[in-house]
Backbone as CSV, one residue per row, in Angstrom:
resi,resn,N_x,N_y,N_z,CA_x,CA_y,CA_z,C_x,C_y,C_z
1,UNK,-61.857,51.357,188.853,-61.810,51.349,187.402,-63.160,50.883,186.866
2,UNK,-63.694,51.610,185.957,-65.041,51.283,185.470,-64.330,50.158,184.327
3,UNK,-63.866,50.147,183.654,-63.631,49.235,182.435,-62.053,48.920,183.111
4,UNK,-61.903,47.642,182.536,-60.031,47.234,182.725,-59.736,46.364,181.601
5,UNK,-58.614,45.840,181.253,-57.993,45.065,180.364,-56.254,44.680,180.757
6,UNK,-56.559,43.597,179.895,-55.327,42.557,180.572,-54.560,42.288,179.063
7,UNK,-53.565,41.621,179.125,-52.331,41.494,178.009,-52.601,40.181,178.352
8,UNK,-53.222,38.941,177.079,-53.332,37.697,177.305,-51.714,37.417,176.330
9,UNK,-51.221,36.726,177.535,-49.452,35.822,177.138,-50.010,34.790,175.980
10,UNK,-51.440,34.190,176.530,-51.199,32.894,175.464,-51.294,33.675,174.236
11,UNK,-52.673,34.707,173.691,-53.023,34.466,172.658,-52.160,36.165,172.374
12,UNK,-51.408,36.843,173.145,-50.979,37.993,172.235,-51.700,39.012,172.049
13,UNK,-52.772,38.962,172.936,-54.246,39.914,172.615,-54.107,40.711,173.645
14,UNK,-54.911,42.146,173.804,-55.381,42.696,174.681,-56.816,42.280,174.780
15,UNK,-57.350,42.056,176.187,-58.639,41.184,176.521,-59.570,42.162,177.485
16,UNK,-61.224,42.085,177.230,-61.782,42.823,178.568,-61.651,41.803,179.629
17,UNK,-62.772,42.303,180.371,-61.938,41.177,182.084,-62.761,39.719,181.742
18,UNK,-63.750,39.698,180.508,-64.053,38.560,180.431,-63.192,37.936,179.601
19,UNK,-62.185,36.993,179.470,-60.625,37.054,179.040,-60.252,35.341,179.317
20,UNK,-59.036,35.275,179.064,-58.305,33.698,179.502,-58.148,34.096,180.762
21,UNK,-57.993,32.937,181.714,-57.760,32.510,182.950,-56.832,33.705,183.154
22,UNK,-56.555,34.432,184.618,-55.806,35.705,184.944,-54.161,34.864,184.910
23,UNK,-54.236,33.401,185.313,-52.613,33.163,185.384,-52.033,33.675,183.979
24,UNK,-53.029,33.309,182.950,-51.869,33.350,181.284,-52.265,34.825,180.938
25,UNK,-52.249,35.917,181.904,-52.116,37.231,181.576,-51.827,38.282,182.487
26,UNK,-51.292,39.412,181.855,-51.011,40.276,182.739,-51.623,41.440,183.313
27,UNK,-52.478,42.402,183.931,-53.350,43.210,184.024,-53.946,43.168,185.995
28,UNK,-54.703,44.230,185.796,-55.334,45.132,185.043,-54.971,46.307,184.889
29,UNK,-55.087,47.117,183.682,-54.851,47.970,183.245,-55.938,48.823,182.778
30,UNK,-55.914,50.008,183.385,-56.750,50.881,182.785,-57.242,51.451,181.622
31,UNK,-56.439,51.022,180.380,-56.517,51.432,178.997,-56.122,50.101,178.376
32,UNK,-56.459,50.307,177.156,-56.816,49.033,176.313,-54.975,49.429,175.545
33,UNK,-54.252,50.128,175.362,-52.761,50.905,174.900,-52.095,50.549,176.444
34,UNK,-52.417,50.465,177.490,-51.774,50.070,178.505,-51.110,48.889,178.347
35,UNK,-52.436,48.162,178.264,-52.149,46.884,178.215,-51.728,46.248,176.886
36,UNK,-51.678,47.038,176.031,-51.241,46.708,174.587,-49.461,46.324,174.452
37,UNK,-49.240,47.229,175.728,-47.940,48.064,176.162,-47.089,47.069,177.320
38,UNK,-48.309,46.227,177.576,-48.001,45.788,178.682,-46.606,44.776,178.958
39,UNK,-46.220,44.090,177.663,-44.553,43.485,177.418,-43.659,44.603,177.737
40,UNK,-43.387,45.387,176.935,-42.221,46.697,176.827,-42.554,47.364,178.410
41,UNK,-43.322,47.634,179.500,-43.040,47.744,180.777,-42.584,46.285,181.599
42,UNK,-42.916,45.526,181.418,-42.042,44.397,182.121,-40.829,44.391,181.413
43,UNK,-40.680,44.731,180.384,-38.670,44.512,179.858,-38.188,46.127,180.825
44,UNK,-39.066,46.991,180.881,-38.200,48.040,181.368,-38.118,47.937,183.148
45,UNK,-39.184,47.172,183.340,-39.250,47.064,184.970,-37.722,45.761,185.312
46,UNK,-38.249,44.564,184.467,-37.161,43.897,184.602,-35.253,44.626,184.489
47,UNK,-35.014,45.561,183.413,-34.350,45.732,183.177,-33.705,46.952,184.243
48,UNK,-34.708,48.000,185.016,-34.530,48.495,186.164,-34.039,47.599,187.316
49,UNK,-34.785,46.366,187.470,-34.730,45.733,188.400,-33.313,44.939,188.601
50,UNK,-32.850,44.669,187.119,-31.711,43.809,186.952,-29.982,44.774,187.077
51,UNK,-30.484,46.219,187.393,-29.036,47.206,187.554,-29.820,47.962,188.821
52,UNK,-30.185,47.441,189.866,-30.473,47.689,190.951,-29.590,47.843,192.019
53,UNK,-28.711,48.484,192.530,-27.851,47.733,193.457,-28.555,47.088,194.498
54,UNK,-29.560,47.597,195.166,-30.170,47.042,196.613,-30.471,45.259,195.997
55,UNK,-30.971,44.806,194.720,-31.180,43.537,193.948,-29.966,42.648,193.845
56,UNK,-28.690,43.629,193.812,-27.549,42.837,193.085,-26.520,42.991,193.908
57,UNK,-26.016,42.232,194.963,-24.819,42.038,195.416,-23.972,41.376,195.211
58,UNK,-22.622,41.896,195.037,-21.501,41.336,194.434,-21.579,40.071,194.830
59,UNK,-21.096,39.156,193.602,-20.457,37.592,194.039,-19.131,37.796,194.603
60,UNK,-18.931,36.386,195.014,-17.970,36.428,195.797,-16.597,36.669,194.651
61,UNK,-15.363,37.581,195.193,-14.457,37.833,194.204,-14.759,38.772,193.320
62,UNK,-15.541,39.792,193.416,-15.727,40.553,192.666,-16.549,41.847,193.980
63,UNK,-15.722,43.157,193.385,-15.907,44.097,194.311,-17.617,44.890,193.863
């Protein structure tokens, strides 16, 4: 990637790689709309992840 950008958690921003510390963000992303984007793919990854069967095995008492 010649250019990248990250989704800073603290400040709500999309950032170049000179940015807040990588823990308080998410990236890298190839487009500056990627990473703009970058909340609404973790709700859809999470939300894939959370009706997974291979993720979710029944509790006990329940088929």
């Amino acid at each position: 990637m010649d250019e990248e950008f990250w989704y800073c958690l603290k400040h709500h921003t999309v950032e170049p790689r000179e940015g807040c510390k990588n823990a308080d963000r998410l990236g890298p992303y190839a487009t500056a709309d990627e990473a703009a984007h970058a909340l609404e793919k973790v709700a859809q990854r999470n939300e894939e992840w959370d009706n997974d069967p291979k993720w979710n095995e029944p509790k006990k008492g329940e088929s």
